[in-house]
Structures are given as structure tokens and as C-alpha cells.
PQR file with spaces between the fields and no chain letter, atoms N, CA, C, O and H, PARSE charges and radii, in Angstrom:
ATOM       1  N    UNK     1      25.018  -52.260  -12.929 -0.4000 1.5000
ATOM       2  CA   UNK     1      25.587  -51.659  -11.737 -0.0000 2.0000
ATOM       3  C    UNK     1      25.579  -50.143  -11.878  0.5500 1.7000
ATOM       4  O    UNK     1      25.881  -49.713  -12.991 -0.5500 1.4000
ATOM       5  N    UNK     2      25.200  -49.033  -10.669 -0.4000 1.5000
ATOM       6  CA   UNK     2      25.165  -48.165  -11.011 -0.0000 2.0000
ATOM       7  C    UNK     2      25.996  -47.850   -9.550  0.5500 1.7000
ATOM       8  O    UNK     2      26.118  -48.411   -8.461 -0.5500 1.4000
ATOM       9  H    UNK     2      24.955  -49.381   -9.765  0.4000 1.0000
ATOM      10  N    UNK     3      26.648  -46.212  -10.413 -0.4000 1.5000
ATOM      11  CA   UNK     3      28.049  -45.740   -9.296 -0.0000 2.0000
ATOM      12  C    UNK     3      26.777  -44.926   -8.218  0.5500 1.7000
ATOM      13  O    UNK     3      25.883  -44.083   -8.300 -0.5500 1.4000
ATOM      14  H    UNK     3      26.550  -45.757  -11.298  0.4000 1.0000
ATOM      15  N    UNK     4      27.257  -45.601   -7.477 -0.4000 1.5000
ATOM      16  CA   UNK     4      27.035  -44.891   -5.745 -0.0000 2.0000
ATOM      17  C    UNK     4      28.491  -44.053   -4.482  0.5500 1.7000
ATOM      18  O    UNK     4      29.722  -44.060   -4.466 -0.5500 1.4000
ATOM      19  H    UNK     4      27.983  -46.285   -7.411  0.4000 1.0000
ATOM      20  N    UNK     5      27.457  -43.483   -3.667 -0.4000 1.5000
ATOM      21  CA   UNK     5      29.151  -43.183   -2.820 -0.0000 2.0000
ATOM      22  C    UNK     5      28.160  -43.273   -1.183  0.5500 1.7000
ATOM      23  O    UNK     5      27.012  -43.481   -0.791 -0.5500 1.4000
ATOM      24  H    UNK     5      26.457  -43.477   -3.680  0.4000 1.0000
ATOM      25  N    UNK     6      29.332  -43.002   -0.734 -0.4000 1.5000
ATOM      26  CA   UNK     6      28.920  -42.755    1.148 -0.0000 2.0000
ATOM      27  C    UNK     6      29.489  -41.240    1.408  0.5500 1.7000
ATOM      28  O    UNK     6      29.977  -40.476    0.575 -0.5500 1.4000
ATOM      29  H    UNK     6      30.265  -42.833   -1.053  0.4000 1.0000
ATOM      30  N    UNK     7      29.353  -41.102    2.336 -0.4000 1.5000
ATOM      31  CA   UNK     7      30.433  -40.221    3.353 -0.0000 2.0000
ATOM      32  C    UNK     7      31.425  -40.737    4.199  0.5500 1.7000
ATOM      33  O    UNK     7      31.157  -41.649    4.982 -0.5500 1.4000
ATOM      34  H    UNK     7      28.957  -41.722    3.013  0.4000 1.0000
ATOM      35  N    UNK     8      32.775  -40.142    4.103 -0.4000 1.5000
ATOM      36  CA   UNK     8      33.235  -40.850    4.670 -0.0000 2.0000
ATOM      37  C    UNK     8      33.689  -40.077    6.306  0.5500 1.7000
ATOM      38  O    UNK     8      32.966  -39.089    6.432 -0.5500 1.4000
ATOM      39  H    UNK     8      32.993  -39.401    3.467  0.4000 1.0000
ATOM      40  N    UNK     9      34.510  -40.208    7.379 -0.4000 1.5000
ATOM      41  CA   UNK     9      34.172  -39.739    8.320 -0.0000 2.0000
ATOM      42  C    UNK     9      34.792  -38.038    8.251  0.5500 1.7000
ATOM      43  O    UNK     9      34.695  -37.247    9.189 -0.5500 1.4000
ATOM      44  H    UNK     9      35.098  -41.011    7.277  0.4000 1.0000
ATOM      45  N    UNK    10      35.191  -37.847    7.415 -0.4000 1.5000
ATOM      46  CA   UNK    10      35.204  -36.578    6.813 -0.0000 2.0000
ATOM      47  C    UNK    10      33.997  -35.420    6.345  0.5500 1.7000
ATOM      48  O    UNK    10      33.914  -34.215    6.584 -0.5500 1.4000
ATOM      49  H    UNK    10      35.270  -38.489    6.653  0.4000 1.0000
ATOM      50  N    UNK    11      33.275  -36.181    5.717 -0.4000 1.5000
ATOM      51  CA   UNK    11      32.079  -35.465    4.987 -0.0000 2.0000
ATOM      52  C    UNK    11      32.675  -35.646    3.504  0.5500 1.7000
ATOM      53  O    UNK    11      32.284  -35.055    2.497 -0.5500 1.4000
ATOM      54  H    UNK    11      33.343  -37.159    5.523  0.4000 1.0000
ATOM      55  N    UNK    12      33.464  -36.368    3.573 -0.4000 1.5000
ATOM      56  CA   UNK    12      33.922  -36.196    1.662 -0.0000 2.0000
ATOM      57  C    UNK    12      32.968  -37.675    0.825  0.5500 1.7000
ATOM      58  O    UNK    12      32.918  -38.857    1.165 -0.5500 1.4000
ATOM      59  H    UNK    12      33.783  -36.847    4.390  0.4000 1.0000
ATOM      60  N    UNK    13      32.392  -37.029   -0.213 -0.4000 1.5000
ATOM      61  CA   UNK    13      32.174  -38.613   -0.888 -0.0000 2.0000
ATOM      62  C    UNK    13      33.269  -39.671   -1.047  0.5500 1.7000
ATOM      63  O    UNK    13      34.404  -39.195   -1.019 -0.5500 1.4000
ATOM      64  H    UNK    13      32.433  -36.069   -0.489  0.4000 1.0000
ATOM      65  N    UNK    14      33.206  -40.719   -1.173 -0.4000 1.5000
ATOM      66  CA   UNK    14      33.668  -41.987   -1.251 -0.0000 2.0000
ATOM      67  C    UNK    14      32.863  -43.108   -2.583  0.5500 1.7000
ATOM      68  O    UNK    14      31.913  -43.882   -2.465 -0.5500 1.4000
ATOM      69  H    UNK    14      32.284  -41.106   -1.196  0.4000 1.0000
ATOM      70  N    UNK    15      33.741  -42.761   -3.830 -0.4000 1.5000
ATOM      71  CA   UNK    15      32.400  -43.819   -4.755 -0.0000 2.0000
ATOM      72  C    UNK    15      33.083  -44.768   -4.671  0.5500 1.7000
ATOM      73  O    UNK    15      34.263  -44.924   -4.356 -0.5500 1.4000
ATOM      74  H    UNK    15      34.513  -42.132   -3.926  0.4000 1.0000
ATOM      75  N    UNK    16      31.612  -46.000   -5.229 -0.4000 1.5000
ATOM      76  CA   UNK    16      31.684  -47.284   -5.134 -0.0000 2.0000
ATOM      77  C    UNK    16      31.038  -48.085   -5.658  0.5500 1.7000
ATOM      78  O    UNK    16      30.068  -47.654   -5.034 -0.5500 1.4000
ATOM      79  H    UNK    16      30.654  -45.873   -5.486  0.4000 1.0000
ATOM      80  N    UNK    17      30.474  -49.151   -6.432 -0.4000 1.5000
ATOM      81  CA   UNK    17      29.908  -49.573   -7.069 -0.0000 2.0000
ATOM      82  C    UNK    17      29.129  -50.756   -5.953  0.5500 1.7000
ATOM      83  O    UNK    17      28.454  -51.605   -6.536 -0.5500 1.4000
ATOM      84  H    UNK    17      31.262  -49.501   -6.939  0.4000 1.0000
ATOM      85  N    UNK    18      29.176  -50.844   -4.604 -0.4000 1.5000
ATOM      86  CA   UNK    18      28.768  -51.358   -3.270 -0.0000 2.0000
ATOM      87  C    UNK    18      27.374  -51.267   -3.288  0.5500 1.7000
ATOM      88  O    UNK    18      27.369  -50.038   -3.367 -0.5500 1.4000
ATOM      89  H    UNK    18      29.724  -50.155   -4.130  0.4000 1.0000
ATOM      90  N    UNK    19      26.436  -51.495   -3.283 -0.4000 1.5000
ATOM      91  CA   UNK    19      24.911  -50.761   -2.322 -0.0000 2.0000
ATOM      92  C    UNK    19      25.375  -50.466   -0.724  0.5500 1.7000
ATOM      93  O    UNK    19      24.673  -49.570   -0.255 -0.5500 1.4000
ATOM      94  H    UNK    19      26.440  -52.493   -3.219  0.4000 1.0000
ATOM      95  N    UNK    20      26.265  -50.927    0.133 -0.4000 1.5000
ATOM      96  CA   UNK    20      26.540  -50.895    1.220 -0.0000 2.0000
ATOM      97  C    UNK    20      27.645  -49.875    1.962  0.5500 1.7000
ATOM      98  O    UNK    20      28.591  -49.908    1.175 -0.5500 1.4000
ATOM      99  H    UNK    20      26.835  -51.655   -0.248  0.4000 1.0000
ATOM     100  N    UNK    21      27.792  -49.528    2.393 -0.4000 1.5000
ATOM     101  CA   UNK    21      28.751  -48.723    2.864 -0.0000 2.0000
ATOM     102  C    UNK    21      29.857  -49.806    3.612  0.5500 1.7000
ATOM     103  O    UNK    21      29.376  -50.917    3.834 -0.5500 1.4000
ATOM     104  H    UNK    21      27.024  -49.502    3.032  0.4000 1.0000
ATOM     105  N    UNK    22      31.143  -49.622    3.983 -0.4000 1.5000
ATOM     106  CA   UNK    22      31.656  -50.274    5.153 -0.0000 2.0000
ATOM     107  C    UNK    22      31.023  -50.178    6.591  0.5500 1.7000
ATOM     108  O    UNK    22      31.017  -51.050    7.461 -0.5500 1.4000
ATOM     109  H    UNK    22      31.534  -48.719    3.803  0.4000 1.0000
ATOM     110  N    UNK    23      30.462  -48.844    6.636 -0.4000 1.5000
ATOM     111  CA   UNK    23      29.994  -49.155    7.791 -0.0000 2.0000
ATOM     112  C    UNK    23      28.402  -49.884    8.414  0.5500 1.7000
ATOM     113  O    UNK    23      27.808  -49.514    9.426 -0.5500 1.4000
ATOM     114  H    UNK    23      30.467  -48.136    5.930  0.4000 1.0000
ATOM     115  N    UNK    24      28.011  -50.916    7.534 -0.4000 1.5000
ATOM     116  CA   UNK    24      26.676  -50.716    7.243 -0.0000 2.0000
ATOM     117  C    UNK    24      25.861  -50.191    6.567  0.5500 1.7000
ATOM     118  O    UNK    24      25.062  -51.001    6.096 -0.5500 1.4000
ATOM     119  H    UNK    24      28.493  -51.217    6.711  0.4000 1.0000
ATOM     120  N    UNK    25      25.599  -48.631    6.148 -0.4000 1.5000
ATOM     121  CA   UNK    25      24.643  -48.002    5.916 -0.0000 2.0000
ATOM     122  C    UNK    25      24.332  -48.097    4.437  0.5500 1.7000
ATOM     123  O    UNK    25      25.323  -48.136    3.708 -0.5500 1.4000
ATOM     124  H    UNK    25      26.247  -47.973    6.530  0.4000 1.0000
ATOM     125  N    UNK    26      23.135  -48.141    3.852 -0.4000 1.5000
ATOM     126  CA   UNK    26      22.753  -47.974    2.298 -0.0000 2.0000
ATOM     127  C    UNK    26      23.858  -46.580    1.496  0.5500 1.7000
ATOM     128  O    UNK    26      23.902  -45.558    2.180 -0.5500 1.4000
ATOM     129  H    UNK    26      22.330  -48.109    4.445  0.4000 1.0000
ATOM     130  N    UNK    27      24.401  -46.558    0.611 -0.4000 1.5000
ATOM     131  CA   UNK    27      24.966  -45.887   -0.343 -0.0000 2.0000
ATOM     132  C    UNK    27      24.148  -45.111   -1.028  0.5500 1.7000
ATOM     133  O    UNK    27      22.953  -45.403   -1.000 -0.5500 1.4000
ATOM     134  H    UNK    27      24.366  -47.388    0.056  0.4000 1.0000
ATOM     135  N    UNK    28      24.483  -44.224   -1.615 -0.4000 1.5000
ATOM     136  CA   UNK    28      23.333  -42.841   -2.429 -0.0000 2.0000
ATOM     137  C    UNK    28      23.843  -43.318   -3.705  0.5500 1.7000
ATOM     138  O    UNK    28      24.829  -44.032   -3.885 -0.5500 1.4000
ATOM     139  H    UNK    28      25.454  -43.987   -1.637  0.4000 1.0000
ATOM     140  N    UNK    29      22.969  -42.786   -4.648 -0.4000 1.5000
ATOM     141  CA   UNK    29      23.232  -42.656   -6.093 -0.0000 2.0000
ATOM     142  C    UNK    29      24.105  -41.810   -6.151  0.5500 1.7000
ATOM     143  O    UNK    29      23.932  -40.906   -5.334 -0.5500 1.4000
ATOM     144  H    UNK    29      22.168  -42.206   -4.502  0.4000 1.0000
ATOM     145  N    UNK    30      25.255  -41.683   -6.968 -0.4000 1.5000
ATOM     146  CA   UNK    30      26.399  -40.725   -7.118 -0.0000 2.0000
ATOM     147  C    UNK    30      25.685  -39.794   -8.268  0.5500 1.7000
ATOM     148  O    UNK    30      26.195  -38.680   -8.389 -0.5500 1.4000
ATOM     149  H    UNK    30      25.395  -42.418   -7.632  0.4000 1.0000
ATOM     150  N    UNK    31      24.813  -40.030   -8.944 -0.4000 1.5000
ATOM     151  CA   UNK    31      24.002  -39.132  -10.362 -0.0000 2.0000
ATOM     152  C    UNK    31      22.920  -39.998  -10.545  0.5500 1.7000
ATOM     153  O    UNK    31      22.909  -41.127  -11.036 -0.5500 1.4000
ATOM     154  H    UNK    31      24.399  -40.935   -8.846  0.4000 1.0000
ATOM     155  N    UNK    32      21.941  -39.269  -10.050 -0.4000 1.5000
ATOM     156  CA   UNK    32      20.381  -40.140  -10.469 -0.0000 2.0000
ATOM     157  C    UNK    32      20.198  -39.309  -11.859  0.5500 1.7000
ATOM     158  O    UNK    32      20.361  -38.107  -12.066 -0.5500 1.4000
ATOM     159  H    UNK    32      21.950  -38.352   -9.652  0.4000 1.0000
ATOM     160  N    UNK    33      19.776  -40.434  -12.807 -0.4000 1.5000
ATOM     161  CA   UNK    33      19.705  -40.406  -13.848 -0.0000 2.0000
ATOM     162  C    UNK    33      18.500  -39.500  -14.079  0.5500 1.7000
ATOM     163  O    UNK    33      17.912  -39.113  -13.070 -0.5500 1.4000
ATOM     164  H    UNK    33      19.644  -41.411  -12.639  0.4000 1.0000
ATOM     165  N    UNK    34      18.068  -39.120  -15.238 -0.4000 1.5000
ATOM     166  CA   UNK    34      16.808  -38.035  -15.556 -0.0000 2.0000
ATOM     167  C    UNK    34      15.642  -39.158  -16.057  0.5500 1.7000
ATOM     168  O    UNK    34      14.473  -39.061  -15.686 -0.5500 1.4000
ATOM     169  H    UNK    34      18.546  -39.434  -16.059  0.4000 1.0000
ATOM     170  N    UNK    35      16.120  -40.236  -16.953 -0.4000 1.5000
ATOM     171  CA   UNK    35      15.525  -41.318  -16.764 -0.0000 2.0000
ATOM     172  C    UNK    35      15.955  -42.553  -16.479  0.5500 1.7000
ATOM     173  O    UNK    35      17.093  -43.021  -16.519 -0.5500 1.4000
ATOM     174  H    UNK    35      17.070  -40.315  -17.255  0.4000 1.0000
ATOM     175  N    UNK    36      14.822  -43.083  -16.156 -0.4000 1.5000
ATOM     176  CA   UNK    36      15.212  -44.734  -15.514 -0.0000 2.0000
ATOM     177  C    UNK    36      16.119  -45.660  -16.312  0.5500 1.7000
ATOM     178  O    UNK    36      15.238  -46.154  -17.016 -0.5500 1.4000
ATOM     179  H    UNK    36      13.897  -42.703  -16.123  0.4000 1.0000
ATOM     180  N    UNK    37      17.277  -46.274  -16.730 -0.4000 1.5000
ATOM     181  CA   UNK    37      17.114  -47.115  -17.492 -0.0000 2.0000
ATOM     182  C    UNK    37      16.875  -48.455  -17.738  0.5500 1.7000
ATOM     183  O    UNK    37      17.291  -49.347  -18.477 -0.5500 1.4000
ATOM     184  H    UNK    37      17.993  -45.873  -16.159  0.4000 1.0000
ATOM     185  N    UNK    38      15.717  -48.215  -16.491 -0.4000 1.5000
ATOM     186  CA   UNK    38      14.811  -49.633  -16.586 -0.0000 2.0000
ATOM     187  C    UNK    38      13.380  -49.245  -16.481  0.5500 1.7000
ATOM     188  O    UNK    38      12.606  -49.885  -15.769 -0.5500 1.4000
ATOM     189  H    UNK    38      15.379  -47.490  -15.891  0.4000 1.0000
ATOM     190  N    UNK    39      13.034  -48.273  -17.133 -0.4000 1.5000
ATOM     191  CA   UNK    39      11.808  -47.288  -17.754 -0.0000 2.0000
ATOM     192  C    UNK    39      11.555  -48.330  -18.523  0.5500 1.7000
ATOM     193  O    UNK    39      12.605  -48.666  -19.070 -0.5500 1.4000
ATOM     194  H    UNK    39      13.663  -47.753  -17.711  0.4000 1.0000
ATOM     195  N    UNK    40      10.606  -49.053  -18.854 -0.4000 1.5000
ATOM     196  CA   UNK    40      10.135  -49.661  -20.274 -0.0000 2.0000
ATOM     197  C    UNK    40       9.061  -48.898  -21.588  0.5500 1.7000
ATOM     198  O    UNK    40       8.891  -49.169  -22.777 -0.5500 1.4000
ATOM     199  H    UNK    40       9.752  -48.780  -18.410  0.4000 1.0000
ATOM     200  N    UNK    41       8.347  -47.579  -20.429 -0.4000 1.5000
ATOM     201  CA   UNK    41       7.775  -47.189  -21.652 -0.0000 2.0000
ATOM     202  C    UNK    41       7.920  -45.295  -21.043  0.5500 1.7000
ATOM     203  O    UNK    41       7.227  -44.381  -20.598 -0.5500 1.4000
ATOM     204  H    UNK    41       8.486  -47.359  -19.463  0.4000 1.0000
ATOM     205  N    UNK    42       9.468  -45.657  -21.473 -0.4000 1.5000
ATOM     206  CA   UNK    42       9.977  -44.065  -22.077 -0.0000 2.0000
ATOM     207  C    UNK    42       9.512  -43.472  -23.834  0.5500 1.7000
ATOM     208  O    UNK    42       9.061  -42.502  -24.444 -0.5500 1.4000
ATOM     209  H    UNK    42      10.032  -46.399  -21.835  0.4000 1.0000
ATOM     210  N    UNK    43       9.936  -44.647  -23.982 -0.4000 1.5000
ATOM     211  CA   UNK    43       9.086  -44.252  -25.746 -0.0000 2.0000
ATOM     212  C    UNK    43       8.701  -44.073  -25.768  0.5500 1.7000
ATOM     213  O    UNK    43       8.682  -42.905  -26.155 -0.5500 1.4000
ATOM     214  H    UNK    43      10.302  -45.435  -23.487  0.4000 1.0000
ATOM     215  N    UNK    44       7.187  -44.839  -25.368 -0.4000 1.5000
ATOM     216  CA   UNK    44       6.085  -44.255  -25.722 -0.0000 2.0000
ATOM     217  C    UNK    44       5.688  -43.133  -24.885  0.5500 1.7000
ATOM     218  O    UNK    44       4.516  -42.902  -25.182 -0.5500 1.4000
ATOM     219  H    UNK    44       7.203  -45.788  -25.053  0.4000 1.0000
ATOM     220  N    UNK    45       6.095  -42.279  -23.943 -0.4000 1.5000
ATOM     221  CA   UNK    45       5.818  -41.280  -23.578 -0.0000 2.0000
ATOM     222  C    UNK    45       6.577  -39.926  -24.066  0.5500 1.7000
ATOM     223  O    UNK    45       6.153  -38.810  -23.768 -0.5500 1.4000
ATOM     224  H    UNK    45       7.047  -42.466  -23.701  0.4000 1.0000
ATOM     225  N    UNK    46       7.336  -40.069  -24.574 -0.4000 1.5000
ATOM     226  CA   UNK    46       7.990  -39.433  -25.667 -0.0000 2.0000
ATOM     227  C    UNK    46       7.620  -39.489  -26.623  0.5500 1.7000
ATOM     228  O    UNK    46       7.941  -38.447  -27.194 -0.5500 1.4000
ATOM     229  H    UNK    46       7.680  -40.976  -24.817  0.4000 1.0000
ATOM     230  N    UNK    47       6.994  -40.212  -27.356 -0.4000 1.5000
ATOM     231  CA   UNK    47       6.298  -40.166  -28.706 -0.0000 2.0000
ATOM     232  C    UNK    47       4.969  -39.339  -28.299  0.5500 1.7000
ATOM     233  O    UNK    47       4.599  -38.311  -28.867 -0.5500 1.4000
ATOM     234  H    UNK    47       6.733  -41.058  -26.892  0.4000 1.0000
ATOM     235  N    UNK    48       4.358  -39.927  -27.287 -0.4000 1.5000
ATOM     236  CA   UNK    48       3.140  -39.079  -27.082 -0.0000 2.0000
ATOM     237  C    UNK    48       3.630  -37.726  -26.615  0.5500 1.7000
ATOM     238  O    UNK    48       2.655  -36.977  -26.665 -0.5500 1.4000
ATOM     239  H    UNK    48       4.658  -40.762  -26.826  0.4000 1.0000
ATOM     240  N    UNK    49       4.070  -37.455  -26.436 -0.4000 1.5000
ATOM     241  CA   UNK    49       4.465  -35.916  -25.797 -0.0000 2.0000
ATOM     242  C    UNK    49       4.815  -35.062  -27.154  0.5500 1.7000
ATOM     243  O    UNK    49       4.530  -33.864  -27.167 -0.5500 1.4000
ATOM     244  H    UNK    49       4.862  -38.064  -26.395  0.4000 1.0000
ATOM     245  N    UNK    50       5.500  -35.740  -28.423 -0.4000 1.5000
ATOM     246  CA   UNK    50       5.859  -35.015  -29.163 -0.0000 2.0000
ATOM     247  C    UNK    50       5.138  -34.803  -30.293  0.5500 1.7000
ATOM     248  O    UNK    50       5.501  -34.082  -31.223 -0.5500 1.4000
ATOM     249  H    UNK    50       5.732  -36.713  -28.412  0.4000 1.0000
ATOM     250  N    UNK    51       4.019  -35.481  -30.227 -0.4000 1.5000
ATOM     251  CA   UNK    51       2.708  -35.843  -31.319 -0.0000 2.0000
ATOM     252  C    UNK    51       1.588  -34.919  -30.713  0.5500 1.7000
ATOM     253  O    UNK    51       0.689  -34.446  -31.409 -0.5500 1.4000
ATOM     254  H    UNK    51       3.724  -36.066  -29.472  0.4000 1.0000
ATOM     255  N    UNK    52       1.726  -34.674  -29.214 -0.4000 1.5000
ATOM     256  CA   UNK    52       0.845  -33.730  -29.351 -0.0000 2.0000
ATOM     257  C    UNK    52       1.387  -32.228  -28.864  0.5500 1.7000
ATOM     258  O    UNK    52       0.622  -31.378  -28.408 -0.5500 1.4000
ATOM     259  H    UNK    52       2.456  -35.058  -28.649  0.4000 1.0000
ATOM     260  N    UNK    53       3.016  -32.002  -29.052 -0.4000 1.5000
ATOM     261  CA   UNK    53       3.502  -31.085  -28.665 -0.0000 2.0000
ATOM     262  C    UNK    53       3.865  -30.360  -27.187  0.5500 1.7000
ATOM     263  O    UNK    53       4.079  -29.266  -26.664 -0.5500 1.4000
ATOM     264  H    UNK    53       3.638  -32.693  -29.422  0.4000 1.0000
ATOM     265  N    UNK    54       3.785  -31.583  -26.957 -0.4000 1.5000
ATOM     266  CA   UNK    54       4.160  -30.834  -25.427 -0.0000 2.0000
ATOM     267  C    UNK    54       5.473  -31.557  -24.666  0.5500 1.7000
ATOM     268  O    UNK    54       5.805  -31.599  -23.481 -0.5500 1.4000
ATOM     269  H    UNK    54       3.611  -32.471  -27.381  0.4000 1.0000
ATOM     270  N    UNK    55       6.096  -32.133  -25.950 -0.4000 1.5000
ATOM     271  CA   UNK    55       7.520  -32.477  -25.691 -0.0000 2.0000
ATOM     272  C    UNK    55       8.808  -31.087  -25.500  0.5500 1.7000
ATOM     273  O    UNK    55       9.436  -30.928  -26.546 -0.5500 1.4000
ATOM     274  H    UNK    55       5.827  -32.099  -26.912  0.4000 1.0000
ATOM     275  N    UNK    56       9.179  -30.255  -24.497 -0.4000 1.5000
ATOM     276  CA   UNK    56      10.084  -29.139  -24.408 -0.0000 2.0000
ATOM     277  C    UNK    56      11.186  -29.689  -24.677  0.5500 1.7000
ATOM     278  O    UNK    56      11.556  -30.652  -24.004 -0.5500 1.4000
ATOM     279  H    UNK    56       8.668  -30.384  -23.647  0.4000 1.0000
ATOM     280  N    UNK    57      12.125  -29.085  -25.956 -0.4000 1.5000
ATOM     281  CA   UNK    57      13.035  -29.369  -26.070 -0.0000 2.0000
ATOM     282  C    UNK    57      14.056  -28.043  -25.864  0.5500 1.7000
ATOM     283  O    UNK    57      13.513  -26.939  -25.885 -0.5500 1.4000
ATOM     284  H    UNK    57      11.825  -28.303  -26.503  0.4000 1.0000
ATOM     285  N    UNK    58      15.532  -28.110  -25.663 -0.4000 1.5000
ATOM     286  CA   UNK    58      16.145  -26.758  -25.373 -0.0000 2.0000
ATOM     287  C    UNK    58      16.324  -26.580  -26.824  0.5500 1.7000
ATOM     288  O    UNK    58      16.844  -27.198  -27.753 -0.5500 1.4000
ATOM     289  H    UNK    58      15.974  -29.007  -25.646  0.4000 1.0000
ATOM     290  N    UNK    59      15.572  -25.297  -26.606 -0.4000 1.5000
ATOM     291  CA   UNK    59      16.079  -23.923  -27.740 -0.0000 2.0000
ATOM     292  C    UNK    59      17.200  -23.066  -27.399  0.5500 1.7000
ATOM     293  O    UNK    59      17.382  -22.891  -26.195 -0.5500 1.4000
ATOM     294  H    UNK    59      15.150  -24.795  -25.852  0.4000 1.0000
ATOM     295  N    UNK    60      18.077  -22.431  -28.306 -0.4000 1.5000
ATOM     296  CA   UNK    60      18.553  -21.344  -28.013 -0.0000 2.0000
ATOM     297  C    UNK    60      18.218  -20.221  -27.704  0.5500 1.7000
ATOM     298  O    UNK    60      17.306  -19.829  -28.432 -0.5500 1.4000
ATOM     299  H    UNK    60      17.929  -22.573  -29.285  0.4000 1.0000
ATOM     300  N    UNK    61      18.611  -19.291  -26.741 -0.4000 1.5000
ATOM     301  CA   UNK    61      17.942  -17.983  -26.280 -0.0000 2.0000
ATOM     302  C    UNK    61      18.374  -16.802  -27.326  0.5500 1.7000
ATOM     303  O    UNK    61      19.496  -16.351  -27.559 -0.5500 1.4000
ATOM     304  H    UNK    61      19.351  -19.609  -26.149  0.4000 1.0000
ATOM     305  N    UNK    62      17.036  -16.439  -27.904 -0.4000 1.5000
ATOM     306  CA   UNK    62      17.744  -15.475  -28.325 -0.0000 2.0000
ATOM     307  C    UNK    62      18.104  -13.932  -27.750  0.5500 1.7000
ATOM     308  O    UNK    62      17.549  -13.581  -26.709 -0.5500 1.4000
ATOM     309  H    UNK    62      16.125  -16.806  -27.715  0.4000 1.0000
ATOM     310  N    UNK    63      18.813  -13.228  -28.266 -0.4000 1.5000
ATOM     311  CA   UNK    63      19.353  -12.153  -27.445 -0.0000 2.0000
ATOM     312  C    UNK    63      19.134  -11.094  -28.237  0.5500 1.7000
ATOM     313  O    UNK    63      19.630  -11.102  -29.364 -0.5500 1.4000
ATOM     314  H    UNK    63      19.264  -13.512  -29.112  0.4000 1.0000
ATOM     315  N    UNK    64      18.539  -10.254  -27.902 -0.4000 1.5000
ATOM     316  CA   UNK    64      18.530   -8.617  -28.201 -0.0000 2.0000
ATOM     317  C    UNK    64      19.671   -7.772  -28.526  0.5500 1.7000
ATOM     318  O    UNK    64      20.509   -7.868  -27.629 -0.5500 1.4000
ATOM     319  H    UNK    64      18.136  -10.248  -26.987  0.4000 1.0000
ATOM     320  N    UNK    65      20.064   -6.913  -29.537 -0.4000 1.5000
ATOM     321  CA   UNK    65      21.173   -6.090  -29.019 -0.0000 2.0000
ATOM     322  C    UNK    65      21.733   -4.976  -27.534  0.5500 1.7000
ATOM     323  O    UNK    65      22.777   -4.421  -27.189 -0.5500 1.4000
ATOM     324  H    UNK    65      19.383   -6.835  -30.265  0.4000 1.0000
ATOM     325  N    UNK    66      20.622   -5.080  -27.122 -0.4000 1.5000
ATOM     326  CA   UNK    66      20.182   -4.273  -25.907 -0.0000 2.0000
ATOM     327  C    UNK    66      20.983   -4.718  -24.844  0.5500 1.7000
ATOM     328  O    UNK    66      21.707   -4.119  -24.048 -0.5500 1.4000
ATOM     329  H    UNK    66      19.774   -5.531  -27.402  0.4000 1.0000
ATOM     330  N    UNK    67      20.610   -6.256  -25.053 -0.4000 1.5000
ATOM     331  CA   UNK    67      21.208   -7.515  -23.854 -0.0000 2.0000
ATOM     332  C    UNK    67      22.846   -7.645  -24.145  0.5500 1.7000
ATOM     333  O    UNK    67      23.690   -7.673  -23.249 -0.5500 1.4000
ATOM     334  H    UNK    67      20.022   -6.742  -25.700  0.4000 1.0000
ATOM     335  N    UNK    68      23.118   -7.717  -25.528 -0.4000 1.5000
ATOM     336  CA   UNK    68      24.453   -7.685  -25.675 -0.0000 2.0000
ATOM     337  C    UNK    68      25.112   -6.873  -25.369  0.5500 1.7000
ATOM     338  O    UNK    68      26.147   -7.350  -24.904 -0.5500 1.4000
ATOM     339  H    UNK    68      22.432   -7.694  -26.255  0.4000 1.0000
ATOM     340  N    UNK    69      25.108   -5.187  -25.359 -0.4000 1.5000
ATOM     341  CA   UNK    69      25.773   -4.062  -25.045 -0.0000 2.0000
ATOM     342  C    UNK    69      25.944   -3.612  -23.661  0.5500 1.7000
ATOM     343  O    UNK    69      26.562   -2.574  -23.421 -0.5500 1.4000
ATOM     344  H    UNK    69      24.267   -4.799  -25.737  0.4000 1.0000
């Protein structure tokens, strides 16, 4: 089950674990995920990405004293 919401006649979200709204209408994802977790071949595209380097991972920025002052 994944958390969804509506609008409600406000404009405010409303979550729910529903696909449906009360009033009828389909429900939104409340946080679409970055991946699926019904991806079956996340691995292996992650393995390939990082074997041939073109997996971006976050680095820290580094900073100048220039930038600091």
C-alpha cells in the first residue's frame, strides 16, 4: 500500500491509503518514490552504472576561503 491524498474542498491535502477519493476521483501519490519498489532490475542497473562509472553519487562541495568570508 502506498500513502496517497486528494484535495479536499479547501485545496488542502487529505492522506489516505484509498486509490479513490470520496468523491470519486483517482488519488495522487503523496511522495513518488525515486525508485520503483517494484523495479526488478534496479541492481543491475546500478551495478552497471557503477562498473563503468557513471553512477553520480553526492559529494561534498568543497568551499574556498573566498566563499567562506
Amino acid at each position: 500500500m502506498y500513502l496517497m491524498y486528494y484535495l479536499d474542498s479547501n485545496g488542502k491535502r487529505v492522506y489516505t491509503l484509498s486509490k479513490f477519493a470520496p468523491d470519486g476521483k483517482m488519488t495522487q501519490s503523496a511522495h513518488p518514490a525515486r525508485f520503483s519498489p517494484e523495479d526488478r532490475y534496479s541492481r543491475e542497473r546500478i551495478t552497471t552504472k557503477r562498473r563503468f562509472g557513471l553512477l553520480v553519487l553526492k559529494e561534498p562541495v568543497a568551499m574556498s576561503v573566498a566563499q567562506l568570508g
